[in-house]
matplotlib code that plots the C-alpha trace (Angstrom):
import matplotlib.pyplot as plt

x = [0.0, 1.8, 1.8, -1.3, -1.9, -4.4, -6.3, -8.5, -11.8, -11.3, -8.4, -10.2, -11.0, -14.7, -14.5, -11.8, -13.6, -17.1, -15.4, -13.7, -17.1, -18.9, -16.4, -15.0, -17.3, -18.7, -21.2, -21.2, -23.9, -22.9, -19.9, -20.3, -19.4, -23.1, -24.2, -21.8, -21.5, -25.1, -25.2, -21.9, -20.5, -16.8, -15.2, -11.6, -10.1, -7.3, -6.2, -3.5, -2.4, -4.4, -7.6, -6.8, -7.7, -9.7, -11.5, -13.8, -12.9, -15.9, -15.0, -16.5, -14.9, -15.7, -13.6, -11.2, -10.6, -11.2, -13.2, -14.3, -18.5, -20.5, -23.4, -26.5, -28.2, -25.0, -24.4, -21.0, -18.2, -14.7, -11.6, -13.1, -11.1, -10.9, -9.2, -10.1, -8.8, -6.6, -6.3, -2.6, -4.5, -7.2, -4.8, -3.2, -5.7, -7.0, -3.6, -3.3, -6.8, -5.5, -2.1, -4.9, -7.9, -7.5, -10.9, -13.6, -16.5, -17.3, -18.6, -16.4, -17.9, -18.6, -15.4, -13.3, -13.6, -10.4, -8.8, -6.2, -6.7, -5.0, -8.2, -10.9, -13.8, -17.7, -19.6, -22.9, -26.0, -26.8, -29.4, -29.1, -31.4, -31.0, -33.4, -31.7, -34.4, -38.1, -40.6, -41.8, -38.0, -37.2, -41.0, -40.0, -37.0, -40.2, -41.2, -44.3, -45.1, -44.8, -46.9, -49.5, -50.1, -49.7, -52.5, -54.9, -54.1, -55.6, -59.1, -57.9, -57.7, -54.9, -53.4, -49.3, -48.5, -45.7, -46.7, -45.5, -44.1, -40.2, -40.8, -44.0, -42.4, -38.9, -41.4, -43.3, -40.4, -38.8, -42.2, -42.5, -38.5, -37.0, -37.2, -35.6, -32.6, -31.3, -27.9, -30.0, -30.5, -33.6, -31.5, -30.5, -33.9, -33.5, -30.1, -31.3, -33.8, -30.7, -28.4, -31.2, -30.5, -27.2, -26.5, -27.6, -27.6, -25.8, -29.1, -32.4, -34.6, -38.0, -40.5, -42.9, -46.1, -48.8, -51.9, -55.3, -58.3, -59.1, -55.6, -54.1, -50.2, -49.7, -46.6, -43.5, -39.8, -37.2, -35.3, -32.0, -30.6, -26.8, -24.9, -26.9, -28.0, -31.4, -30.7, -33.8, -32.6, -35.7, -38.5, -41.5, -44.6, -47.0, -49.2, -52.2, -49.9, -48.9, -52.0, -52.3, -49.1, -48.8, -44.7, -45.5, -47.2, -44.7, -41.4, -43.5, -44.5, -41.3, -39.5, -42.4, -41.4, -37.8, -36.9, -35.7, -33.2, -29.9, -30.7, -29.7, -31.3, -29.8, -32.1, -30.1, -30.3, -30.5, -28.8, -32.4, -34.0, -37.2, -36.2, -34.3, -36.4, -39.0, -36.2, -35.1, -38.9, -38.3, -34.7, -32.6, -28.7, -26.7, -23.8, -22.0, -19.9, -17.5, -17.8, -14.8, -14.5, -11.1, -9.8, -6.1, -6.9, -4.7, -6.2, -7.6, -9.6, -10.2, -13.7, -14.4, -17.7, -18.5]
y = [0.0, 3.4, 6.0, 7.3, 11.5, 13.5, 15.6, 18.7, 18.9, 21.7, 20.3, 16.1, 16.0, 15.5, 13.7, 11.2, 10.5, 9.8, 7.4, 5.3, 5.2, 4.2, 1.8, 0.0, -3.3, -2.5, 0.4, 2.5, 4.9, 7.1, 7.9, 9.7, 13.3, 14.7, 12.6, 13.1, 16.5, 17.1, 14.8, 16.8, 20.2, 19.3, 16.1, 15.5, 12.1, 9.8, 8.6, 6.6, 6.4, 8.1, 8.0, 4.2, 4.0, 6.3, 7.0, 9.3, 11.8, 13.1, 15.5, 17.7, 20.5, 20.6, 22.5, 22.8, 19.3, 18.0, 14.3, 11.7, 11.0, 9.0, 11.8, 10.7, 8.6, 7.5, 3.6, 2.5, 4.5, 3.5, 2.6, 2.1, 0.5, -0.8, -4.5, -6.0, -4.3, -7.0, -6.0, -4.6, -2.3, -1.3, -1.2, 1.3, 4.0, 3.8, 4.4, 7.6, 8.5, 8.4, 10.6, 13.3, 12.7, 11.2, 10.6, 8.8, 6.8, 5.4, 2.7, 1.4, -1.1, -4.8, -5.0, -3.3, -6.3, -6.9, -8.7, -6.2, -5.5, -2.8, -1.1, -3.1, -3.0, -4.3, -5.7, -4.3, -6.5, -5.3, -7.5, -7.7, -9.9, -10.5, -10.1, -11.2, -14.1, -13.6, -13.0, -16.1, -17.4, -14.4, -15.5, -19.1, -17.8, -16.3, -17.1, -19.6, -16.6, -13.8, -15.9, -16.6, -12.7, -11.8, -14.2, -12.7, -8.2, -8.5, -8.0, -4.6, -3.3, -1.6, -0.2, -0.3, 3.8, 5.1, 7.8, 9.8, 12.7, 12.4, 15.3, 14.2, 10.5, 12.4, 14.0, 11.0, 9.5, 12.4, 12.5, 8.9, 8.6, 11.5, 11.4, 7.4, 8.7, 12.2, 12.5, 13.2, 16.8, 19.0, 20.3, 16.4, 15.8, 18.7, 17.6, 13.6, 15.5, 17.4, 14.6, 12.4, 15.5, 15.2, 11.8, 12.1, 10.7, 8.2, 7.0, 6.6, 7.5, 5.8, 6.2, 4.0, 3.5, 1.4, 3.9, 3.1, 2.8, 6.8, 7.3, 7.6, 6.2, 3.5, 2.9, 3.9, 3.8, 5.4, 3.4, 4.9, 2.5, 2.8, 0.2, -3.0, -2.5, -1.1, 1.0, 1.0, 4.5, 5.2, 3.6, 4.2, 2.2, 3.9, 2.9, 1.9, 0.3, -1.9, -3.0, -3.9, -5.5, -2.5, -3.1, -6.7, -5.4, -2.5, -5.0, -7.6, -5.5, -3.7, -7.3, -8.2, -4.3, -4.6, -8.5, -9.7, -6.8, -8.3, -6.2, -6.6, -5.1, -3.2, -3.7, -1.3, -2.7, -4.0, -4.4, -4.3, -7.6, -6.8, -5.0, -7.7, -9.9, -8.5, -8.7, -12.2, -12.8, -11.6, -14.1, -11.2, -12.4, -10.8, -8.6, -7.4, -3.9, -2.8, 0.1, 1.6, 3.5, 4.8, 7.6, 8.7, 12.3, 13.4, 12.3, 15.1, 15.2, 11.5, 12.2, 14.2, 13.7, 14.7]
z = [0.0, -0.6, 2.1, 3.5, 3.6, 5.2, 2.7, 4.1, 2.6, 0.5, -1.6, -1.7, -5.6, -5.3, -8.8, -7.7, -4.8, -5.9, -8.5, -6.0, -3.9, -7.3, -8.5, -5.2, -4.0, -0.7, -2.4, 0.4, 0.0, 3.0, 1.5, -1.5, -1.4, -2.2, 1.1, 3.4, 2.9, 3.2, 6.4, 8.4, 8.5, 8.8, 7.2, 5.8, 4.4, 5.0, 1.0, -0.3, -3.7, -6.3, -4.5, -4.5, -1.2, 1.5, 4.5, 5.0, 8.5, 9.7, 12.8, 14.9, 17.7, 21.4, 24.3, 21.1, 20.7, 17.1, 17.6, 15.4, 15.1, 13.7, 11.2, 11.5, 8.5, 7.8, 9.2, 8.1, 6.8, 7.5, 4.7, 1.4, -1.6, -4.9, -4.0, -1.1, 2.1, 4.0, 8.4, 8.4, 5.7, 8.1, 11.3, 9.1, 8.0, 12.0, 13.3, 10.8, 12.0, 16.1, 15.0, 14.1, 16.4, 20.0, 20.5, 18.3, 18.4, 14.9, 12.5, 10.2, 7.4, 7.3, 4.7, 8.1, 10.6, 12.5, 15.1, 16.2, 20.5, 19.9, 18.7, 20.0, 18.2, 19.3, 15.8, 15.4, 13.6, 10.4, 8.4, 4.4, 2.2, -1.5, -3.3, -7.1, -7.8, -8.4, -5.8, -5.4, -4.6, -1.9, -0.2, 0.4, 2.5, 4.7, 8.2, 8.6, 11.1, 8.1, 5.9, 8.5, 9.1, 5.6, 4.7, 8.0, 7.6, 3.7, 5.4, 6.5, 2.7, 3.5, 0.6, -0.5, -2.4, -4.1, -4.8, -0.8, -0.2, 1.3, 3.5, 5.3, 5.6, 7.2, 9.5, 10.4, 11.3, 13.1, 15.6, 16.7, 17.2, 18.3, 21.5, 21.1, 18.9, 21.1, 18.9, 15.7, 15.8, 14.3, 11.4, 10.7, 8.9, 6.5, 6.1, 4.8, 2.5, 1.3, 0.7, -1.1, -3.9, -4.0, -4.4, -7.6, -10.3, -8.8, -7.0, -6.9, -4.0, -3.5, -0.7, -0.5, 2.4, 3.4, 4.1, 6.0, 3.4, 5.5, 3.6, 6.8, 6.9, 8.8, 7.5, 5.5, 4.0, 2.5, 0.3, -1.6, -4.9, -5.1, -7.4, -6.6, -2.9, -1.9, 1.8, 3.6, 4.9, 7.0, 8.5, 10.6, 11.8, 13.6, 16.6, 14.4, 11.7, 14.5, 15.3, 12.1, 11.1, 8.4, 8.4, 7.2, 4.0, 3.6, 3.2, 1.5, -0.9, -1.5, -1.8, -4.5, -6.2, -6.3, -6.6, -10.2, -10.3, -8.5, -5.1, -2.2, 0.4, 3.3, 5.8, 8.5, 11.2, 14.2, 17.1, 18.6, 19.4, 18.5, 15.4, 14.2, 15.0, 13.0, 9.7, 10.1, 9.6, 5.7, 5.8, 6.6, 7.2, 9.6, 7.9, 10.9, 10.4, 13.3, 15.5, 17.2, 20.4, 21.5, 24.0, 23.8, 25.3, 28.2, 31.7, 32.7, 29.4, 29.8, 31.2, 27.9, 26.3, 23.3]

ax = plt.figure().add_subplot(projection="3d")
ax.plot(x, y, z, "-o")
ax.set_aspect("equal")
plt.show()
């Protein structure tokens, strides 16, 4: 691997970049300069070669000490390449990363896993299913539980739309979960809403919904196309699309839209028992992706939180 350099945001070539993101396997959504910059204020990179190699730096500045964060919307990140990444690589870039930040707490992605204790990292659950084959070949993988209550909600004629508005799904969303997920902040909403425009056209967005025969919503996603994975970016369920298992139709119906087209779809999450309880349901497979923690700020900063 040749030598690794930190690049400042203002001199990364944006072109370079979004063509290793495009080209390199793991996909990576999140990392494509239109997204990320939409999704934080401040980020740098870490690049070897000619943009051969990278990682994304997102920072942020507290008490004046620069830190590494996770933005929100954003699940993985981490060292993104165009061969497969071996673990001396990934040691690496993360030792580069602590020479210019001394505190972090970040996800790196599922191609990132190492063994190093150096750096310890915990692997969080992140469910994928493919959906390449036909319908009818994804609904076999189905739980006898799934096709029991799929077979029992049809009497409540609830209807599956594509036809909804981002904006009122971001704010559906934002009002049953806020008060679950504190570190996303208001303007983090209106920030997704940016980045879904400037990830193109690399992308496609979809939103898709399960409404009440009233029209009301019961239930609803966000689903972003990059290369061949569908990122099921947001998703909400409310208290009366519980009730009526509204979630059940949502993903069985998106699975029915999107299967054929050598997808696979990123589930995002969860590290939740009841959440992925209710993906395995649909055959989801676990694709773990690490998440690193580290603190090498001076002990009387140790207690730093930011």
């Amino acid at each position: 691997m040749e030598a690794i350099r930190y690049i400042k945001h203002a001199d990364i070539d944006k072109e370079k970049w979004d063509q290793l993101i495009t080209s390199s396997p793991p996909g990576l959504l999140y990392a494509l300069s239109g997204y990320l910059g939409a999704m934080c204020s401040q980020w740098d990179a870490l690049v070897s070669g000619d943009y051969k190699i990278a990682m994304p730096l997102p920072y942020r500045k507290k008490m004046g000490i620069s830190y590494l964060y996770q933005p929100a919307f954003t699940q993985q990140l981490g060292i993104i390449s165009l061969q497969p990444i071996t673990e001396k690589d990934t040691i690496a870039f993360i030792k580069k990363a602590v020479s210019y930040f001394s505190f972090a707490e970040i996800t790196l992605n599922h191609q990132n896993i190492f063994t190093d204790t150096k750096y310890p990292i915990q692997l969080r659950q992140n469910l994928v299913l493919p959906i390449r084959g036909n319908y009818e070949q994804v609904q076999a993988g189905y739980s006898f539980t799934l096709k029991k209550n799929l077979k029992w909600i049809k009497k409540f004629n609830s209807e599956y739309v594509t036809d909804i508005d981002a904006g009122k799904v971001v704010t559906l969303y934002r009002e049953l979960y806020q008060k679950k997920i504190p570190s996303f902040k208001n303007n983090d909403y209106a920030h997704f809403l940016n980045a879904c425009k400037n990830i193109q056209p690399y992308t496609k967005v979809y939103v898709r919904a399960v409404v009440a025969p009233t029209k009301e919503l019961l239930a609803a996603s966000i689903l972003i196309h990059f290369k061949d994975r569908l990122y099921n970016i947001i998703s909400c369920n409310t208290a009366q699309g519980r009730a009526v298992h509204a979630n059940d139709v949502l993903y069985d119906q998106i699975i029915r839209e999107f299967s054929g087209q050598g997808l696979l779809l990123d589930f995002e999450g969860s590290d939740a028992a009841g959440i992925a309880r209710f993906y395995r349901k649909f055959g989801g497979q676990n694709q773990p992706y690490p998440f690193l923690k580290y603190n090498h700020l001076p002990a009387i900063l140790k207690l730093f939180k930011p």
